[in-house]
N, C-alpha and C positions, 0 to 999 in steps of 0.2 A: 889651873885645871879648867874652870868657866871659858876663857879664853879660849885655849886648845879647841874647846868641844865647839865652841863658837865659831871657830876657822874650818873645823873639819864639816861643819854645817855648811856655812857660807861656801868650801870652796863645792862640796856637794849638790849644792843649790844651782850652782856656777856649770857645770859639768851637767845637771841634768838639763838646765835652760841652753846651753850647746845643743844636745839631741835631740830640740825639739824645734830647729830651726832648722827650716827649708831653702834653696836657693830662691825661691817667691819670695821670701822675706831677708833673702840679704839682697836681692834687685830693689826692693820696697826701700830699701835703707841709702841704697847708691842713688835711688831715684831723688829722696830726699838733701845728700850732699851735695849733687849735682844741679840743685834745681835752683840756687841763687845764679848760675852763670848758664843755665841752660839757654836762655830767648836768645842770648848775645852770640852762644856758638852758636846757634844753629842759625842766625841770621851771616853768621862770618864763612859757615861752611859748605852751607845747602841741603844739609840734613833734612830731613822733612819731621814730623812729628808723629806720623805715624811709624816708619823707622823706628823712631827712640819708644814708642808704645809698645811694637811688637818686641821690642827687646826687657822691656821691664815688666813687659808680661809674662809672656812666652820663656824670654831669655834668647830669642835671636838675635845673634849678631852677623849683621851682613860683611862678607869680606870686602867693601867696599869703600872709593879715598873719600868721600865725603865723612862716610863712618866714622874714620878713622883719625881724619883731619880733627872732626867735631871734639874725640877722644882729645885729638893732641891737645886741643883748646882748653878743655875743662882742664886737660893735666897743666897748661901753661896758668892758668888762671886762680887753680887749686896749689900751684905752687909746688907739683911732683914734679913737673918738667921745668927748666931754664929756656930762655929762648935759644941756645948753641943743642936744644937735644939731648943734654943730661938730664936724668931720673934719679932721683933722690929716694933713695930705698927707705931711708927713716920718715920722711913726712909723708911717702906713701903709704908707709905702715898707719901713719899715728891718724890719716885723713879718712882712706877707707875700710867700710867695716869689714871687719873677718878677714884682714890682710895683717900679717903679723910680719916680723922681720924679716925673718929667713924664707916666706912665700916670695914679701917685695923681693929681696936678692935674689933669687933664684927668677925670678923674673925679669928685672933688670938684666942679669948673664944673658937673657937670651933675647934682646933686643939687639942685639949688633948689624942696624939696619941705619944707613945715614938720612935717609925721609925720614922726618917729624911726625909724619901723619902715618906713618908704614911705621913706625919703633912705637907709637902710641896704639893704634889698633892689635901688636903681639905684645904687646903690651898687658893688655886690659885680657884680649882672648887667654894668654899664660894664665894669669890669675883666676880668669872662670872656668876654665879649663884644670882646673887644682881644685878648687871650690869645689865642682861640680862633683868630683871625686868623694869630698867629704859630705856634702849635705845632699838628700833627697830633693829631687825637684818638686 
């Protein structure tokens, strides 16, 4: 009985710390996954750093190939992307936050773009573009 009442807590606990997250704080989280291989892409790409500021601020993302290159990097680097352009919808899941199975697949299906840097930028936009759905800016 302790047990049970211990899970029906916990998963409650779990459920109300869900609705009290913003997309500010899952950019805050991407910012943090992202930031052991960030100087390398953005030196590989031509991102600039303001770019990547107004997007973890704000949450802009520009439709642009630098952009989106940068995106393919981290995803080649973070291990979602292969160098042939496959996306692994499980390490997607399990790398970023608030990206659960069935978001990655559903986003993966809709990549079928053979640029690296154009299948990583609808990439990342599908997913925020889903997010954005669920959590208050």
């Amino acid at each position: 009985m302790n047990v049970c009442v211990l899970l029906l807590l916990l998963v409650a606990h779990q459920a109300l710390a869900h609705q009290n997250v913003t997309l500010s704080d899952i950019r805050k989280l991407w910012r943090r996954t992202m930031s052991p291989v960030q100087s390398e892409c953005m030196c590989k790409t031509g991102v600039t750093q303001r770019v990547l500021d107004k997007f973890f601020k704000y949450g802009n993302m520009p439709d642009d190939p630098c952009f989106g290159c940068f995106m393919n990097c981290v995803n080649l680097k973070l291990g979602i992307m292969n160098s042939a352009g496959e996306i692994d919808a499980k390490i997607l899941s399990e790398v970023v936050d608030y990206v659960d199975i069935s978001l990655a697949q559903k986003c993966v299906n809709k990549t079928g773009e053979p640029d690296r840097c154009r299948k990583a930028f609808l990439l990342f936009q599908c997913v925020y573009d889903d997010l954005s759905k669920q959590f208050p800016a």
